[in-house]
C-alpha positions as CSV (number, residue, x, y, z in Angstrom):
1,X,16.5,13.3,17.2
2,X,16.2,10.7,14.4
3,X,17.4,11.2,10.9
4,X,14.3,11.0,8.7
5,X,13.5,8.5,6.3
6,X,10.7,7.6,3.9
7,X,10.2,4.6,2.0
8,X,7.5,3.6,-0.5
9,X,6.5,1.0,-3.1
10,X,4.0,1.0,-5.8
11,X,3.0,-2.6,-6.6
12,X,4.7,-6.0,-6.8
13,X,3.9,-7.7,-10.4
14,X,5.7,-8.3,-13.8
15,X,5.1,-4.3,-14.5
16,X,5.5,-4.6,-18.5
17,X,8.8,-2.2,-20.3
18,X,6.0,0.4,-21.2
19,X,4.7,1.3,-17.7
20,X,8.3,1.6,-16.0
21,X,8.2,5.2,-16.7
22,X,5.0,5.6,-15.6
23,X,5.3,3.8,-12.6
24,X,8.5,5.8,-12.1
25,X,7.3,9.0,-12.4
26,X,4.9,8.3,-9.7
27,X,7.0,6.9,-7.2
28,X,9.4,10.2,-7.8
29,X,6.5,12.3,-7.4
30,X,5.6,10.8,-4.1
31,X,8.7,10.6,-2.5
32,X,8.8,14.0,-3.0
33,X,5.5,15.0,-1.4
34,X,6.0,13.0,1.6
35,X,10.0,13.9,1.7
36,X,9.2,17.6,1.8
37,X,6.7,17.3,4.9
38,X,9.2,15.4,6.2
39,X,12.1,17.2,5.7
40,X,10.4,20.0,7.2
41,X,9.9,18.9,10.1
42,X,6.1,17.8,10.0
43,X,5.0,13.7,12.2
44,X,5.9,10.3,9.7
45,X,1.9,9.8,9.8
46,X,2.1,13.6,7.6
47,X,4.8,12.2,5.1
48,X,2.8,8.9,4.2
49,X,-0.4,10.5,3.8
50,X,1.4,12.6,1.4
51,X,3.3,10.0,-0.4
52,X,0.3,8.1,-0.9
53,X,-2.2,11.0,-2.0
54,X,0.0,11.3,-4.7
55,X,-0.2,7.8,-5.9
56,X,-4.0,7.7,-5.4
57,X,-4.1,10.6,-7.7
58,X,-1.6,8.7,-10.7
59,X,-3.3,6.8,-13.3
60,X,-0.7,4.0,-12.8
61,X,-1.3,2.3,-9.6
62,X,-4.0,0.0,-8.5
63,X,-5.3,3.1,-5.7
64,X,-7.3,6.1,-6.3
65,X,-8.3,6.9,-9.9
66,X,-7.1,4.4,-12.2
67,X,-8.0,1.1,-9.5
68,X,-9.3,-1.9,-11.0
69,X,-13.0,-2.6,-11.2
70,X,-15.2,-4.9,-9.7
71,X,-17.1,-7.5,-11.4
72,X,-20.1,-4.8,-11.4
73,X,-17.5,-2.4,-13.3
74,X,-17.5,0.3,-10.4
75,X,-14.2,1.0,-8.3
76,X,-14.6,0.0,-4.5
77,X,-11.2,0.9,-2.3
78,X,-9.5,-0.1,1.0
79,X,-6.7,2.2,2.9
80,X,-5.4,2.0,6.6
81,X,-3.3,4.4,8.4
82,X,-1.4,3.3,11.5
83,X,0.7,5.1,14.1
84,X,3.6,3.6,15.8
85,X,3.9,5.9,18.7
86,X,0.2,5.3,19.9
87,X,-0.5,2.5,18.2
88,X,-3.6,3.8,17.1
89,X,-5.0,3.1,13.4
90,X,-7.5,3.9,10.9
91,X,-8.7,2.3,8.1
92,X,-11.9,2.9,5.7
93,X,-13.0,-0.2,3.4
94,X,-15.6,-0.7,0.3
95,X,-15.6,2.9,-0.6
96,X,-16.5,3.9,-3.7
97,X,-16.5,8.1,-3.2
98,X,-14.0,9.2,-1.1
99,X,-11.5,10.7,-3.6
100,X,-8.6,10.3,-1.1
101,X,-9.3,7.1,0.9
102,X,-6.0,7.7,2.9
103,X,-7.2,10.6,4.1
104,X,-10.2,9.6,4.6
105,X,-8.0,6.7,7.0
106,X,-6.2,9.5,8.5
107,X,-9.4,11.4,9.8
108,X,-10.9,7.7,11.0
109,X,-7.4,7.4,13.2
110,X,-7.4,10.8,14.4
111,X,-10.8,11.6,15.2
112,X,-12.4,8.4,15.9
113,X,-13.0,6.3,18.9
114,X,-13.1,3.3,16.0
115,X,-10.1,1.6,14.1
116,X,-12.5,0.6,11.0
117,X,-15.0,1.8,8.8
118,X,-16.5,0.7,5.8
119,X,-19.4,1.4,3.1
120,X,-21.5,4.4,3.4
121,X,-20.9,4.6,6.5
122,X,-17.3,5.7,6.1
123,X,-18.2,8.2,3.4
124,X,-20.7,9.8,5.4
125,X,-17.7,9.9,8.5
126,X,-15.4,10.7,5.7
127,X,-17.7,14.1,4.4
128,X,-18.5,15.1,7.9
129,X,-14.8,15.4,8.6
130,X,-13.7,17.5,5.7
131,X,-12.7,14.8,3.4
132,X,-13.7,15.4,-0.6
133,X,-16.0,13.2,-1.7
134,X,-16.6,12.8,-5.6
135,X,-18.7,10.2,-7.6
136,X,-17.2,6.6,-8.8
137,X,-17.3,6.8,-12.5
138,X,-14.2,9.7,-11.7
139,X,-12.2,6.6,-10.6
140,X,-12.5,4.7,-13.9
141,X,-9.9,5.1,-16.5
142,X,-10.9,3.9,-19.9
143,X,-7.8,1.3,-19.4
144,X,-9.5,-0.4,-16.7
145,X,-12.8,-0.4,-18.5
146,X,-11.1,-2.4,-21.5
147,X,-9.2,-4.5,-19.1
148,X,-11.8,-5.9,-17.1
149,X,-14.1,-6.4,-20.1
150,X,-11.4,-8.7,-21.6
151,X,-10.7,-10.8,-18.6
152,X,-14.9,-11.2,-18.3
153,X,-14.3,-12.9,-21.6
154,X,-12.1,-15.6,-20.4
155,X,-13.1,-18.7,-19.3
156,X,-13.5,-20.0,-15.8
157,X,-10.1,-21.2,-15.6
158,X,-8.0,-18.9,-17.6
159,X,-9.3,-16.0,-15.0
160,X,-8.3,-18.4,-11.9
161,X,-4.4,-18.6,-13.9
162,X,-4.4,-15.2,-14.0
163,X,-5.8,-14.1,-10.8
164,X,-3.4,-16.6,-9.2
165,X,-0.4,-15.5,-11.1
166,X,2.6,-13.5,-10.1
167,X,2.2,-11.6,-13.2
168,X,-1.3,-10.4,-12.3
169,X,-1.2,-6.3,-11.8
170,X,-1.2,-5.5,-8.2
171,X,-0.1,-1.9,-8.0
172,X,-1.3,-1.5,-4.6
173,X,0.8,1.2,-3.1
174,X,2.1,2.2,0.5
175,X,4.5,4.4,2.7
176,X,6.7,3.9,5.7
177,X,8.3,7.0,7.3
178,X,10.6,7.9,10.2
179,X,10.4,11.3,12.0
180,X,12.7,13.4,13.6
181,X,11.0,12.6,16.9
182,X,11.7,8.8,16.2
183,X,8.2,8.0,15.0
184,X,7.5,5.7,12.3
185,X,3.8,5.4,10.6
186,X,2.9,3.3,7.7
187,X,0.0,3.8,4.7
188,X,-1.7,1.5,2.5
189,X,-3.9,1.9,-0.1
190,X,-5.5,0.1,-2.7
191,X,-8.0,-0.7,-5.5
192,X,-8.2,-4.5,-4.8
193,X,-7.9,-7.3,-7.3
194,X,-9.6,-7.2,-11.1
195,X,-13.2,-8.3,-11.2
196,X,-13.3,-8.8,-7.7
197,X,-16.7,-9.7,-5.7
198,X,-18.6,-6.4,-4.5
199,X,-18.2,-6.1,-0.8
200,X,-14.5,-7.7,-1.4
201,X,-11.8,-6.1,1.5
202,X,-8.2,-7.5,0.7
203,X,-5.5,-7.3,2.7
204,X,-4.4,-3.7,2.4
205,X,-6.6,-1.6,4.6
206,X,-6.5,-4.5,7.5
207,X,-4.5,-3.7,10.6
208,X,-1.4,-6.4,10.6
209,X,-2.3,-8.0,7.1
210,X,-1.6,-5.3,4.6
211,X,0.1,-2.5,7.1
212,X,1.2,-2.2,10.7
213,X,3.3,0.4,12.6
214,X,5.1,0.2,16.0
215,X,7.6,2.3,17.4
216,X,9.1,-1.1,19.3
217,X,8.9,-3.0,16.1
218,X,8.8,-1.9,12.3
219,X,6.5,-0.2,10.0
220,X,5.3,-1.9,7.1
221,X,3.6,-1.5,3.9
222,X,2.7,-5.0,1.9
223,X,1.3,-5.5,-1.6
224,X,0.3,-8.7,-3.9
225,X,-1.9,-11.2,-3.3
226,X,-4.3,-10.7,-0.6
227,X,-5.8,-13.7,0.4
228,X,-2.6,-15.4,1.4
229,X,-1.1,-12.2,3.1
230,X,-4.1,-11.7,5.5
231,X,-4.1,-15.4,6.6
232,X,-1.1,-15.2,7.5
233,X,-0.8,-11.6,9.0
234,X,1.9,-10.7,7.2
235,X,2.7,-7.1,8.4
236,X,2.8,-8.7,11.6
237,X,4.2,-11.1,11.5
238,X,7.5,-9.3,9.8
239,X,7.2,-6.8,12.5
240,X,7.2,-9.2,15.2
241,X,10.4,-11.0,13.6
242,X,12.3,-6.9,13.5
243,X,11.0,-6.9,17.1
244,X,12.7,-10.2,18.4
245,X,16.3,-8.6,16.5
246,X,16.4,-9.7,12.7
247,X,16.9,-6.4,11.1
248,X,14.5,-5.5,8.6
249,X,16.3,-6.4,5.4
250,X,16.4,-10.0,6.5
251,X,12.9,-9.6,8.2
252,X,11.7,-8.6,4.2
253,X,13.2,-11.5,2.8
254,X,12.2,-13.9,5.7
255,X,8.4,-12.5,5.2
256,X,8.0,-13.2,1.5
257,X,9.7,-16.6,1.7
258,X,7.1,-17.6,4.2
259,X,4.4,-16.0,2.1
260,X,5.7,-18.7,-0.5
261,X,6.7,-21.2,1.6
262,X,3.5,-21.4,3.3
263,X,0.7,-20.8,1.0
264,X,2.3,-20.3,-2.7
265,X,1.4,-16.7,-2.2
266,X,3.2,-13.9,-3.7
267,X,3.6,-10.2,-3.5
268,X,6.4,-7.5,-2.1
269,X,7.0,-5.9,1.2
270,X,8.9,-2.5,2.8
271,X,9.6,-2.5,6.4
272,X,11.4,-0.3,8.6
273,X,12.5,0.1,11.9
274,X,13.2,3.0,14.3
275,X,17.0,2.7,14.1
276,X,16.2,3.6,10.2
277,X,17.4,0.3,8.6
278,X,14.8,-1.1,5.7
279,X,14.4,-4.1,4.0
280,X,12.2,-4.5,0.6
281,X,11.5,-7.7,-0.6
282,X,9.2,-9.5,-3.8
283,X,8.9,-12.8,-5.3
284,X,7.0,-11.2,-8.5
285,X,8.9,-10.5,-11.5
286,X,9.0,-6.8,-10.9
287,X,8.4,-4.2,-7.9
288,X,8.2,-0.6,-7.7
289,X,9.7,1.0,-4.7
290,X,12.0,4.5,-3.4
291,X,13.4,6.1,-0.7
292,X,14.0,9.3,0.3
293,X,16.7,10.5,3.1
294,X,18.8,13.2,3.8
295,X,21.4,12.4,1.5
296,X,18.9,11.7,-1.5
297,X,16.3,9.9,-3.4
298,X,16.4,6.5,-5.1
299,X,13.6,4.4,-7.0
300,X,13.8,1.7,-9.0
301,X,11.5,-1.2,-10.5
302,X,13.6,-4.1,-9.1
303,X,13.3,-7.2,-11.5
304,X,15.1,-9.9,-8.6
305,X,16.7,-9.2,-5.6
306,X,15.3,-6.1,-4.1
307,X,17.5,-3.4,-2.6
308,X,18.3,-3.8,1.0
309,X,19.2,-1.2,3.4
């Protein structure tokens, strides 16, 4: 028997003073969701679905309702699932209906010979397995609407400074848990990037890029910019260093420094292994994160140094 633990993270970017609480109240609310399956007993893939349902559902984060629009003004999302006991993933990509694209991940993972599906395709799997669909324009947020209109206005180099900036919003959001039975799973979901291309997957929903579980390894849930974080595999490649013995508070920090090192790129990361040790790690300005264990919750938007456990 394990001692549970659930850890989560709602976006790596300079979150401005007047979405704290915001941000906040939604990682409280979903480590409470996915701490309460937990708790009671129910499989680590169970706890963050539920973590991340709630944050889909929360105006504040990149995921779900809320997301950022593409450059055709509609909300396309990405999520992956991934199970470290059998290895086994699913992920949905490019969907624009699915109100719950985790899951919509979940059912591809579960009852699926396949790992990934996108488009239609995975909102016709998605309906035909019980998950709700709903129409796009319940996605968009007058917010987002405003924001993407002004960043249309810029010119062709101030929207490469900002797309390319650590103080871009990237409030993709993700879960790692640890069961009872000494399971770990991991969830990631996301909106994308602002005025991104139609037909645009980032790193999120990709297996090893934006999440990856294994019971011999580490879960892990990234966020930030996804170009540089699927060319390197960066879920992976943390794993891989928690598998080899670096425990997964250096494992964090070693991840993002080669994310920076290597391409310039920048974003946050929360791994965890199946001894329960965690490491979270950014290089933006400010990251959402919380965990939830026997002995308590804690959340914070970290400004440096993220906590390390």
């Amino acid at each position: 028997m394990s001692d549970p633990i659930l850890v989560v993270h709602g976006g790596a970017w300079a979150i401005p003073d007047d979405l704290v609480e915001a941000h906040l109240e939604g990682i409280e609310a979903a480590l409470a969701a996915g701490w309460d399956a937990l708790n009671a007993g129910a499989s680590a893939l169970e706890a963050v679905e539920q973590a991340v349902v709630v944050m889909e559902d929360h105006e504040a984060f990149d995921a779900g309702r809320g997301s950022f629009l593409n450059s055709d003004g509609r909300v396309q999302l990405d999520a992956l699932m991934m199970c470290g006991a059998t290895l086994r993933a699913g992920g949905v990509g490019c969907v624009e209906r699915i109100r719950n694209p985790i899951r919509a991940a979940r059912k591809v993972l579960e009852q699926s010979p396949h790992v990934y599906l996108v488009g239609p395709g995975a909102e016709r799997f998605a309906a035909e397995h019980g998950a709700p669909l709903c129409e796009n324009s319940e996605f968009i947020i007058p917010r987002e609407v405003a924001r993407l209109r002004e960043y249309q206005q810029k010119t062709e180099s101030e929207r490469s400074e900002q797309l390319f900036s650590a103080a871009q919003d990237v409030d993709t959001v993700g879960a790692v848990a640890l069961d009872r039975a000494g399971n770990l799973a991991a969830a990631t979901s996301t909106g994308g990037t602002l005025n991104k291309t139609p037909g645009r997957v980032g790193d999120s929903s990709l297996i090893g890029c934006g999440c990856y579980a294994d019971n011999q390894a580490a879960a892990v849930s990234t966020t930030g910019w996804g170009e540089p974080i699927m060319k390197l595999v960066l879920g992976k490649w943390a794993s891989d260093r928690v598998a080899s013995g670096v425990d997964p508070a250096h494992a964090a920090a070693d991840a993002i420094a080669y994310l920076k090192r290597r391409l310039d790129g920048h974003g946050g990361i929360i791994l965890l292994d199946a001894r329960g040790h965690f490491g979270i790690a950014h290089n933006t300005p400010r990251m959402a994160w919380g965990t939830a264990t026997a002995g308590g919750h804690a959340r914070g938007i970290q400004r440096t140094a993220a906590p390390l456990g």
